[in-house]
C-alpha positions in Angstrom: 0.0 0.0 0.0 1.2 3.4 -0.6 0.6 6.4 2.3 0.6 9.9 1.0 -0.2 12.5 3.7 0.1 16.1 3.1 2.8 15.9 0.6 3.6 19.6 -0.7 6.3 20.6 -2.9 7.4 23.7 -2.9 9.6 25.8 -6.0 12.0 29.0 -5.8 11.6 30.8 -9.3 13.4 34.4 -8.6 12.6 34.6 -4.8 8.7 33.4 -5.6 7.8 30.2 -3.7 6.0 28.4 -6.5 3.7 25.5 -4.6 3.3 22.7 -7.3 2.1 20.4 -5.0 -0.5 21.5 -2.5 -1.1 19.4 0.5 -1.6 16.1 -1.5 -3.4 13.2 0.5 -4.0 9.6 -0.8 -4.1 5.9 -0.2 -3.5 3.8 -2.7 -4.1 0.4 -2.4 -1.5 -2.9 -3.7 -2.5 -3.7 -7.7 -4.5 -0.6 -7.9 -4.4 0.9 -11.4 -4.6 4.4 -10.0 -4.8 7.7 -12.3 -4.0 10.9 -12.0 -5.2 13.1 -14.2 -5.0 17.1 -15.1 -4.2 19.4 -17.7 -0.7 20.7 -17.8 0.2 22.9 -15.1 -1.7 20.9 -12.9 1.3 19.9 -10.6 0.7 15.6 -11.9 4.2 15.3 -13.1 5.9 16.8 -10.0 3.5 14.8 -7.8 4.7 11.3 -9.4 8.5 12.0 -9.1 8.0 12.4 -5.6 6.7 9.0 -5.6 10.5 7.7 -6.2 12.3 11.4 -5.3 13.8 12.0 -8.2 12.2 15.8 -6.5 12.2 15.7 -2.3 9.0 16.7 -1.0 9.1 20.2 1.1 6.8 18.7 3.1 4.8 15.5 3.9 4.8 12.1 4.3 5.3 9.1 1.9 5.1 5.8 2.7 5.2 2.5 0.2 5.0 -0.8 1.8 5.6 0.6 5.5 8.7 2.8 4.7 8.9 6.9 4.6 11.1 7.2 1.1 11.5 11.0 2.2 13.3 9.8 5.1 15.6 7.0 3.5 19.6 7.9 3.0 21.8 7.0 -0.2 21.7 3.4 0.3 17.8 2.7 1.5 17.0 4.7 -1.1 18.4 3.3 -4.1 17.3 -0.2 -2.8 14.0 1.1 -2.5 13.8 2.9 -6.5 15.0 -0.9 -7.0 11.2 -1.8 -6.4 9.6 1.7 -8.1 9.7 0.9 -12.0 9.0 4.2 -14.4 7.8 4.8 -17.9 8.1 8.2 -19.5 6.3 9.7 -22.2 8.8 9.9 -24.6 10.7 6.7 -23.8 14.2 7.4 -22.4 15.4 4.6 -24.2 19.6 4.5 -25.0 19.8 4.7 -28.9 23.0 3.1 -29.1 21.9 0.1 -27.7 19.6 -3.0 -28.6 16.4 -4.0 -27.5 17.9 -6.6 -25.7 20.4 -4.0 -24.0 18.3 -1.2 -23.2 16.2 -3.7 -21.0 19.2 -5.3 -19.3 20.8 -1.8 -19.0 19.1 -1.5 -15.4 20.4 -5.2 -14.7 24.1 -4.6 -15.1 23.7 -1.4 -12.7 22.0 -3.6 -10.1 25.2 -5.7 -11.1 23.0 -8.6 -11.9 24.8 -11.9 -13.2 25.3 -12.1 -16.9 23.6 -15.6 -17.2 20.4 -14.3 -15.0 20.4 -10.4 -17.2 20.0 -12.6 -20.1 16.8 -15.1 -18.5 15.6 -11.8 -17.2 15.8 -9.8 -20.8 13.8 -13.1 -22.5 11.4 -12.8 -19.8 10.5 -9.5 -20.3 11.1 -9.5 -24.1 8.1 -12.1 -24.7 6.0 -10.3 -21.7 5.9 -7.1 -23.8 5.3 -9.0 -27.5 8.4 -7.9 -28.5 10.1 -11.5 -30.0 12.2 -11.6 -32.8 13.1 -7.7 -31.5 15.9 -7.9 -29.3 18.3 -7.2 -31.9 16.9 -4.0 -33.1 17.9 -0.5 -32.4 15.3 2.3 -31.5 15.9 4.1 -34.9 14.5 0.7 -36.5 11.1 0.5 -33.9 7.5 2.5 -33.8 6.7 4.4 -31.2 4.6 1.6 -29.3 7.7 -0.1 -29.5 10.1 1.8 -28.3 7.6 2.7 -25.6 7.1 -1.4 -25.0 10.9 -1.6 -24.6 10.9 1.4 -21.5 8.1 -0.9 -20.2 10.0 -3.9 -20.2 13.1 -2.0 -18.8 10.7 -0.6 -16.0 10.2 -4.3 -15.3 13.8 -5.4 -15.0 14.3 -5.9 -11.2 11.1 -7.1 -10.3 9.0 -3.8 -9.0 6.0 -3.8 -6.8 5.2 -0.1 -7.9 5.3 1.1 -12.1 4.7 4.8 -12.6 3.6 5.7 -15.8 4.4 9.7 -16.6 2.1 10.4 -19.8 3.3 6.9 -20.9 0.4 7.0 -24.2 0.8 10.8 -24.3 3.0 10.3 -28.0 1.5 7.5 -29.4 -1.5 7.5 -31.9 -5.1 6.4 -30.9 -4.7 2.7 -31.9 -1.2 2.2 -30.2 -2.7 4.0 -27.0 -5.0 1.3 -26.5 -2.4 -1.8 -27.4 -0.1 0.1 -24.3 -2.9 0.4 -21.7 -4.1 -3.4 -22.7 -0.4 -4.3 -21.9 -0.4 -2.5 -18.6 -3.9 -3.8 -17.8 -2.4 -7.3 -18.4 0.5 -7.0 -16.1 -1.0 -5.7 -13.5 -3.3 -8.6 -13.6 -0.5 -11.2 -14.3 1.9 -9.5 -11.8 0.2 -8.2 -9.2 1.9 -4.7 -9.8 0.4 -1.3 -8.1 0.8 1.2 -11.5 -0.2 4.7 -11.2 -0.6 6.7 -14.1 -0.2 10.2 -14.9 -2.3 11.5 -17.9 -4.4 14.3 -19.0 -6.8 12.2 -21.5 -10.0 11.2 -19.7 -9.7 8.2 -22.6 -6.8 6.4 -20.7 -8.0 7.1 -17.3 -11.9 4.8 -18.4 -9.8 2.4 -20.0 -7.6 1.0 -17.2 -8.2 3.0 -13.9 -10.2 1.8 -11.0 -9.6 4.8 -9.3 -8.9 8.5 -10.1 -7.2 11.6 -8.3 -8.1 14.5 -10.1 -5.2 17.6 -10.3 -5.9 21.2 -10.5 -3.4 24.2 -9.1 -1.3 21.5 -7.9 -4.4 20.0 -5.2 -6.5 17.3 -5.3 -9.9 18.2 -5.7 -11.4 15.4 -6.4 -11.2 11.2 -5.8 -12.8 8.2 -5.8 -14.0 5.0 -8.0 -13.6 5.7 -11.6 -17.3 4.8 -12.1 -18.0 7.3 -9.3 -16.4 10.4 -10.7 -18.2 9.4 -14.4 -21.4 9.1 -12.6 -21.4 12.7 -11.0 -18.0 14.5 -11.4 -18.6 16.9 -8.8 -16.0 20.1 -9.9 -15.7 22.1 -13.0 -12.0 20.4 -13.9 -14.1 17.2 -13.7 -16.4 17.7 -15.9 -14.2 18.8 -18.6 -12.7 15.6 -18.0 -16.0 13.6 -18.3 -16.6 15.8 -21.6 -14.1 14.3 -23.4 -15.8 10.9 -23.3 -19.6 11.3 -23.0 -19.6 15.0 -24.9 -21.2 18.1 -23.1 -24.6 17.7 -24.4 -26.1 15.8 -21.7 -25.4 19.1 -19.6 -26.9 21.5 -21.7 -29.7 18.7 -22.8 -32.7 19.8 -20.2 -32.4 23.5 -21.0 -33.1 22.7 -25.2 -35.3 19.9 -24.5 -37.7 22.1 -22.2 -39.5 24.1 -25.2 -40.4 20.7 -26.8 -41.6 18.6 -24.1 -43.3 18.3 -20.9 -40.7 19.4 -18.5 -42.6 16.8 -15.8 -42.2 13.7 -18.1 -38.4 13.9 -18.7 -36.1 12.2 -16.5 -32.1 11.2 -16.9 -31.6 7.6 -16.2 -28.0 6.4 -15.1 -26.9 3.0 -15.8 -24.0 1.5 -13.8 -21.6 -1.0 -13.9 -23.3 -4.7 -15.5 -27.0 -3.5 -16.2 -28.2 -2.7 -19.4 -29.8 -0.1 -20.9 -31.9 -2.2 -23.4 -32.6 -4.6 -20.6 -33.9 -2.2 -18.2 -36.0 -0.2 -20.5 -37.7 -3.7 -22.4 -38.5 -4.7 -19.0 -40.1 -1.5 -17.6 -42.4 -1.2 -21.2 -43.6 -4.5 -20.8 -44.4 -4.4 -16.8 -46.2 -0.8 -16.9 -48.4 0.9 -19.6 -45.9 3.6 -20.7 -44.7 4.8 -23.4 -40.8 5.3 -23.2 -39.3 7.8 -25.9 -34.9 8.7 -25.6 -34.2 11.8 -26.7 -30.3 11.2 -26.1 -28.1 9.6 -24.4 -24.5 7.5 -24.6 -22.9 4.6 -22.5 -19.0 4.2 -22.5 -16.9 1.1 -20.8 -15.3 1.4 -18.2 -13.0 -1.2 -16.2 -15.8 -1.7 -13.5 -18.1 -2.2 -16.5 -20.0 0.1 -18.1 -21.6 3.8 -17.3 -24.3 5.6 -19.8 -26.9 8.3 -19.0 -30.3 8.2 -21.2 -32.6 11.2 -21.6 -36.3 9.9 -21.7 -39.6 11.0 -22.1 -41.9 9.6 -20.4 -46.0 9.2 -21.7 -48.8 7.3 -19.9 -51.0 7.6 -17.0 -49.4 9.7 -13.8 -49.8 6.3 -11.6 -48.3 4.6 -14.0 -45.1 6.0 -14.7 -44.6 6.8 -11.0 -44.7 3.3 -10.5 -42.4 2.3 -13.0 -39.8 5.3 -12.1 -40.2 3.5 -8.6 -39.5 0.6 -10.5 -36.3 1.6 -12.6 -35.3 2.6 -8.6 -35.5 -0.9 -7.4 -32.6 -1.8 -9.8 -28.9 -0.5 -9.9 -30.1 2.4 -12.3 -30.2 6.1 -11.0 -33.0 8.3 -12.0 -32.4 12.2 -12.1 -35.7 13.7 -12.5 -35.8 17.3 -14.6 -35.0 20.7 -12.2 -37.1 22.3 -14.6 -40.3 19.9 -13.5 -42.4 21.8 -12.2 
């Protein structure tokens, strides 16, 4: 498990105290795929290197597995990166060396036997789909390659903990997802805690259980990934959520309310297994409604999937109060119009 408590870090630009980190406080739990997400400026980048102290923290506590890293000396501390792997966004690998070198390159500083660098560099090499590679240099790989090699190199000695700093940030939409399925299958076939730095809402629905939102170098919001989806509670979030689901669900009562009977529209949420299709078959057949969506969209997440449904509702008063008591009964969430009268 990793302890953050009131981490702050704390910059000196020309006599200004610049705080990009502000009082940080998190738990994160073992083989948690936890993100961290904000746009730039947001203090995310500085908050993950204080994870392994490549920056000290001014202030603040930060424990993984038990021990304070802020408190370790020269030794303690290198044992302890030892077991904090990191991927970078834009690789880091060495260009002069193989595939095969690059990954054992953390192996001969840990002064790792020849014989076991070389079972460790095949392990790894076949982990991350990269056979029939090792020879290559990074002038001769794609992007998702080269970024597949860091990976593997992250992996050398054995980590409990993998940072990821904007890992997907340059690779195109299709290689994104082939890297976060990678990750998602190591965490699962490792055990590893990863956490994630990103600013795409995309990366954070596809692997994260749980999200830390960054703004000003704070957290201002956390919880279950389906959670924050469900009802992002500040402004930052919501841009966030945006970039998946759009913004016209938020602006969707306000041009809807000229067309319809502001009392018959209602938002229905739809969380984790449940269906949509399911829900809504089963309520038209119980009670004698008539069930109309005006708009609505459902995305995967890793807990399953979240979608919100704008419908209008036509039938008998009784009856569509019974079946909106209904659609309660079951895992879906009914918002009912502020403009209702």
């Amino acid at each position: 498990m990793i302890s953050i408590q009131n981490v702050s870090k704390v910059f000196n630009l020309k006599g200004k105290d610049i705080r990009a980190v502000d009082q940080v406080s998190l738990t994160i739990n073992k083989g948690d795929i936890y993100g961290v997400i904000g746009y730039s400026g947001a203090g995310k980048s500085t908050f993950i290197r204080l994870l392994n102290r490549l920056e000290d923290a001014t202030s603040g506590e930060i424990k993984i597995d038990g021990k304070d890293i802020n408190q370790l000396k020269a030794k303690g501390l290198r044992q302890a990166r030892q077991q904090i792997g990191m991927v970078y966004q834009h690789f880091n690998v060495l260009w002069s060396r193989t595939v095969a070198d690059n990954i054992a390159f953390p192996l001969e500083i840990a002064r790792i036997p020849k014989h076991k660098r070389q079972q460790r560099v095949k392990e790894l090499i076949e982990l991350v789909g990269l056979i029939g590679k090792e020879d290559a240099y990074p002038s001769q790989l794609s992007g998702g390659q080269k970024q597949r090699v860091g990976i593997a190199r992250a992996l050398a000695n054995n980590p409990n903990v993998l940072l990821c700093d904007e890992a997907t940030s340059a690779l195109d939409p299709e290689t994104t997802d082939s890297i976060l399925q990678l990750l998602r299958d190591i965490n699962k076939q490792l055990g590893l805690t990863i956490i994630l730095i990103t600013h795409e809402m995309h990366v954070i629905r596809k692997i994260c259980n749980r999200v830390a939102v960054m703004e000003a170098g704070r957290v201002v919001e956390e919880g279950e990934v389906l959670d924050v989806f469900r009802n992002p509670k500040q402004r930052v979030t919501k841009r966030f959520v945006q970039q998946i689901m759009g913004n016209q669900q938020d602006e969707s009562w306000q041009s809807i309310v000229g067309e319809y009977e502001t009392d018959q529209l209602y938002k229905l949420h739809f969380i984790g297994e449940k269906t949509s299709q399911a829900v809504i078959s089963e309520v038209a057949k119980r009670y004698p409604i008539d069930i109309n969506i005006l708009q609505g969209q459902i995305t995967q997440t890793q807990k399953g999937p979240y979608g919100a449904l704008i419908v209008y509702l036509t039938g008998e008063k009784e009856a569509i109060a019974a079946a909106i008591q209904y659609l309660q009964s079951t895992s879906v969430e009914v918002e009912v119009n502020p403009n209702a009268s």
